[in-house]
N, C-alpha and C positions, 0 to 999 in steps of 0.2 A: 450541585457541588462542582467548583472548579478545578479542574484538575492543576493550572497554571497558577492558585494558591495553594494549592498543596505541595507543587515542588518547591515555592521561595519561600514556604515555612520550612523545609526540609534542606533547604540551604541557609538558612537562617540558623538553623541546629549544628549543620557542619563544624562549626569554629567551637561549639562548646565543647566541656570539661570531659574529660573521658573517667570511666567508673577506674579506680583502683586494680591493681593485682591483687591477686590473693587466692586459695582457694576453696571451694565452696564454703565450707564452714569457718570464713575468716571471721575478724570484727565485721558486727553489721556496720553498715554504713546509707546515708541516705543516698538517693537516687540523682543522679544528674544525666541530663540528656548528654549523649555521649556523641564525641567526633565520627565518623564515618571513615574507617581504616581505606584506606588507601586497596588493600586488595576487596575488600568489597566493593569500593566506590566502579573498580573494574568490573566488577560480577553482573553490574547490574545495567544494563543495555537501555537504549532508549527504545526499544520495542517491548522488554518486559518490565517498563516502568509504566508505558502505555498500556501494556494489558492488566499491572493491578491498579492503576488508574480506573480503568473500565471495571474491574472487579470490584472495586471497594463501593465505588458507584453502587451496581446492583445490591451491593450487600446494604448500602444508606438504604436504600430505595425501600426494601423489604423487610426493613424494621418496622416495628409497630411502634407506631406515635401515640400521641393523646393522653389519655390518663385511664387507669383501669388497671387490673392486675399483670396484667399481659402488654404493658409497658415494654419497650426495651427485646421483647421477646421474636421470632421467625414462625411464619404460619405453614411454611409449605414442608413437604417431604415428609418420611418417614419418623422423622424426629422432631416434627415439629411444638414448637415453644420446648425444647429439653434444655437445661441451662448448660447440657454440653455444647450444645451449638451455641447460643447465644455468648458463653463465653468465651469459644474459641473466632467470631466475630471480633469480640472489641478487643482480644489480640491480635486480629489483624488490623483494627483501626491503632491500635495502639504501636505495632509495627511501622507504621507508614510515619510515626514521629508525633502525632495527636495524643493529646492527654483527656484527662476526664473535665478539666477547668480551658484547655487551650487547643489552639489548633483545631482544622476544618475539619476533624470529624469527633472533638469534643461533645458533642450532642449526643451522637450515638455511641458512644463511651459512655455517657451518663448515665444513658438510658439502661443499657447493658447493664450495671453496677448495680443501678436500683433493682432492676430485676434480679439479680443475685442477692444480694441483701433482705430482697422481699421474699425471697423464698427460701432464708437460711434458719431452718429451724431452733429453738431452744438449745437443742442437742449439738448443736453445729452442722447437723445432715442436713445439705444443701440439697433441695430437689423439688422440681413441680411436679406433684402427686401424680396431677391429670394426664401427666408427659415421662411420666417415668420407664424406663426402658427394662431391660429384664437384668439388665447390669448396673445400677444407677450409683455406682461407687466410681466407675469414669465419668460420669457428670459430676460428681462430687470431686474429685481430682482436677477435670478441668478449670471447674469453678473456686475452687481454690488458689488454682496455680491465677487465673484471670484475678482474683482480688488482691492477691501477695502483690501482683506486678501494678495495682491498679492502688495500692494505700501507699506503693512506694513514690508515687508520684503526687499522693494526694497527703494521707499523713493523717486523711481524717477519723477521729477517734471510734465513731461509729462503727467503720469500716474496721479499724482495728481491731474492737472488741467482737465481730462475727467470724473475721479472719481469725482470730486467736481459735475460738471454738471448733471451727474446721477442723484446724491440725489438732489441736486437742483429738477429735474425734480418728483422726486418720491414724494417731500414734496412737489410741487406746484400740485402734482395730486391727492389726498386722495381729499376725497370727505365729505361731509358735516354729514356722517355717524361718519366716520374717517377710513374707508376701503380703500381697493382700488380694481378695477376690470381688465376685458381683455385689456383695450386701456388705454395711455397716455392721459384718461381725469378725471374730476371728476365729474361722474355719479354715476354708480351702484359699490358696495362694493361684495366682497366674502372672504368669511376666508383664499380659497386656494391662491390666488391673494395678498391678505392680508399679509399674511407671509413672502410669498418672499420680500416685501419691508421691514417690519422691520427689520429682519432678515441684511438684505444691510445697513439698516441704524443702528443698530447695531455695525455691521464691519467697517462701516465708522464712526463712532462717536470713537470706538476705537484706529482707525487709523488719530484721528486728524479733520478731517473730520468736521464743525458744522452741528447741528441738532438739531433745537427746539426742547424745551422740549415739549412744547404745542402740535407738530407732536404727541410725542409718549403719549399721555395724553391721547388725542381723541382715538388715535390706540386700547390702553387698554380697554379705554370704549365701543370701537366698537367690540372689540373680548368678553367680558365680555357678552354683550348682546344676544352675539350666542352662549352661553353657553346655554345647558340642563340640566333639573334636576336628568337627569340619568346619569351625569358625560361627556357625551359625548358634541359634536360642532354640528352643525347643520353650514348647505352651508352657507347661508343669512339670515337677519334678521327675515323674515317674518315668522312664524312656523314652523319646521322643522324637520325629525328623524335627530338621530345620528348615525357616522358611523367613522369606526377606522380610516382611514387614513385621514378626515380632524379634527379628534378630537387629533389625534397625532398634527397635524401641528398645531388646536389650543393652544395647550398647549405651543408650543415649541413659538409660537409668543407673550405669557404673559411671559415665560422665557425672551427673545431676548428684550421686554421690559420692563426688570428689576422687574418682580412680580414673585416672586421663593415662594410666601409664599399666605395662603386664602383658604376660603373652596373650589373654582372654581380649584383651583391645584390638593389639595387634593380629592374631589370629582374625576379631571379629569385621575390620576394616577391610581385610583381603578379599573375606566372604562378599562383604555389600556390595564390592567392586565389583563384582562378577555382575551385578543387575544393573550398570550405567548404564543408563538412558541413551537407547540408540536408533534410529529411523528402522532397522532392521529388525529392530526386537518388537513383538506388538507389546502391547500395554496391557498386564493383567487386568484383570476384574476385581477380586475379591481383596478387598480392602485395600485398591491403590493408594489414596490419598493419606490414609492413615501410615501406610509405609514410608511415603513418601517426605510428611511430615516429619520422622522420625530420623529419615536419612540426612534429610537438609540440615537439621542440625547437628548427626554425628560429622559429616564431614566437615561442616564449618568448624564446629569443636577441635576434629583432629589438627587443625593448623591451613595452612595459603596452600600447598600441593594438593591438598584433598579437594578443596573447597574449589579450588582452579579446574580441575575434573570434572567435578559433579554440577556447577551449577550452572556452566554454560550448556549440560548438555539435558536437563529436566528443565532449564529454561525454555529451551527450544520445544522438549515434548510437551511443556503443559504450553506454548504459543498455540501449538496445531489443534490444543484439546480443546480450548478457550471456544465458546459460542460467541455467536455474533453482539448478544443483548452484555457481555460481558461477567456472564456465567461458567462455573465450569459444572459438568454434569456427574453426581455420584448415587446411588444406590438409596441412599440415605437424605439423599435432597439437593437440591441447586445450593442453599445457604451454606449447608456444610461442606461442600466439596469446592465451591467459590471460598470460603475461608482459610479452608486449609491450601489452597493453592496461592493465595496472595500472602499468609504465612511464609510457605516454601520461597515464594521469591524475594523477600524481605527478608527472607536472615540476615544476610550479608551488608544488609544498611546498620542493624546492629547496636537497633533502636530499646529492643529489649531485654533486661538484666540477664531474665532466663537462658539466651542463647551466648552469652559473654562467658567466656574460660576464666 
């Protein structure tokens, strides 16, 4: 793959149409590749375009080719072949400006796609059995959210009618909280669980998709209640400290359901500021990338002062994190923590519907 056709497809994109205002739950409308805002076009340095250059690389590299069920799928790590990785993949190839029909890394997009469709059950529960994790309702969120932004650029009917069943599935399983937890039931709620479904029904509501309002009503009121008075989310309803990377995801699931404004934002913005990215600060362990992911787009959400902050300075920390093969290394696997990191650097091109106010 060439890096130097990837950037003049992605200047080739610059001059197009930009998606509409509106919010979340406007008229759907369809998909158009969008202009590159001016404060992103800053954000984004020519050293961490060369590092998800490098990244996207390895992640082409470590797909599985050929033909067989495992099409499209990632062999290595902890989660390997789960359609949460594999999804969170082709949105980062699908971040860098590539579609499922165009653009240099359209292959592996494809591939991606088939592999989620190939494993989207009857019922609409997306999941490879053989790969399932102990919480496989964020593989199913992922993979949701990966088809909503993957039919809005494709439109094909196929894809529609699997994507329909997801959310069907996702809005028949929120629970009486208005959460949702590890299994396709409605039981127990959690914030991190939580997220990925709105977030999916977000992308599908923009992509045409229905979605009671009444689903995302509950939802707010259920992430509202896990709010702390220290600005932080707390796991579950029941008492709880705060902690950055589900207080990131908090915020980012009152964004996804259209609350961009309240003291719960504001308070929860203060909070995340405390964790900027500093040479000083070492870099947790336990679920960096996942935090990480969740921050990069609340501050881009919050507006150009947030975003001005925050990405020049996890730019720099995920530069020093980057291996040499142009991997980044997490708990859960090379694949997964390489995509979530060429995500985080890619908000700000501003490629995909999901991270647009």
């Amino acid at each position: 793959m060439q890096s130097a056709s990837r950037r003049q497809f992605l200047r080739s994109l610059a001059g197009g149409a930009a998606l509409g205002a509106g919010g979340v739950w406007a008229t759907p409308r369809l998909f158009a590749q969008p202009a590159i805002p001016a404060a992103g076009g800053r954000l984004i340095t020519p050293q961490t375009a060369a590092a998800v250059d490098k990244g996207l690389e390895y992640l082409a590299a470590q797909q599985q080719s050929g033909e067989g069920e495992e099409e499209g799928a990632f062999r290595r790590g902890t989660y390997s072949r789960n359609v949460a990785v594999v999804s969170l993949a082709g949105l980062a190839f699908m971040a860098s400006g590539s579609t499922a029909d165009r653009g240099p890394y359209a292959e592996q997009i494809a591939r991606a796609v088939g592999y989620i469709l190939r494993n989207t059950r009857e019922s609409g529960f997306i999941c490879y059995e053989r790969a399932a994790s102990h919480g496989p309702m964020y593989g199913h969120g992922f993979a949701t959210l990966f088809l909503a932004e993957a039919y809005g650029t494709t439109r094909r009917d196929d894809l529609r009618e699997k994507l329909a069943k997801a959310v069907k599935l996702i809005i028949n399983t929120q629970n009486r909280e208005g959460g949702w937890r590890y299994q396709p039931e409605p039981r127990e709620a959690d914030i991190s669980v939580t997220v990925c479904q709105v977030m999916a029904l977000r992308a599908a509501r923009n992509a045409g998709i229905h979605v009671p309002s009444e689903t995302i009503k509950r939802c707010i009121e259920y992430v509202k209640k896990c709010h702390n008075s220290d600005g932080g989310f707390r796991y579950m309803l029941p008492p709880g400290v705060s902690a950055f990377p589900r207080s990131a995801a908090g915020l980012v699931a009152l964004y996804s359901a259209g609350v961009y404004d309240g003291p719960e934002v504001e308070q929860s913005l203060k909070y995340l500021l405390q964790y900027l990215p500093s040479p000083e600060r070492s870099v947790p362990g336990g679920h960096y990338f996942y935090g990480q992911y969740y921050a990069a787009q609340a501050m881009w959400l919050a507006g150009e002062e947030h975003a001005a902050r925050w990405f020049p300075a996890i730019g720099a920390e995920l530069l020093r994190l980057q291996r040499a093969d142009g991997a980044w290394m997490d708990d859960l696997g090379r694949e997964y923590g390489t995509a979530m990191a060429t995500i985080v650097l890619q908000v700000p091109r501003n490629m995909l519907p999901i991270f647009q106010r």
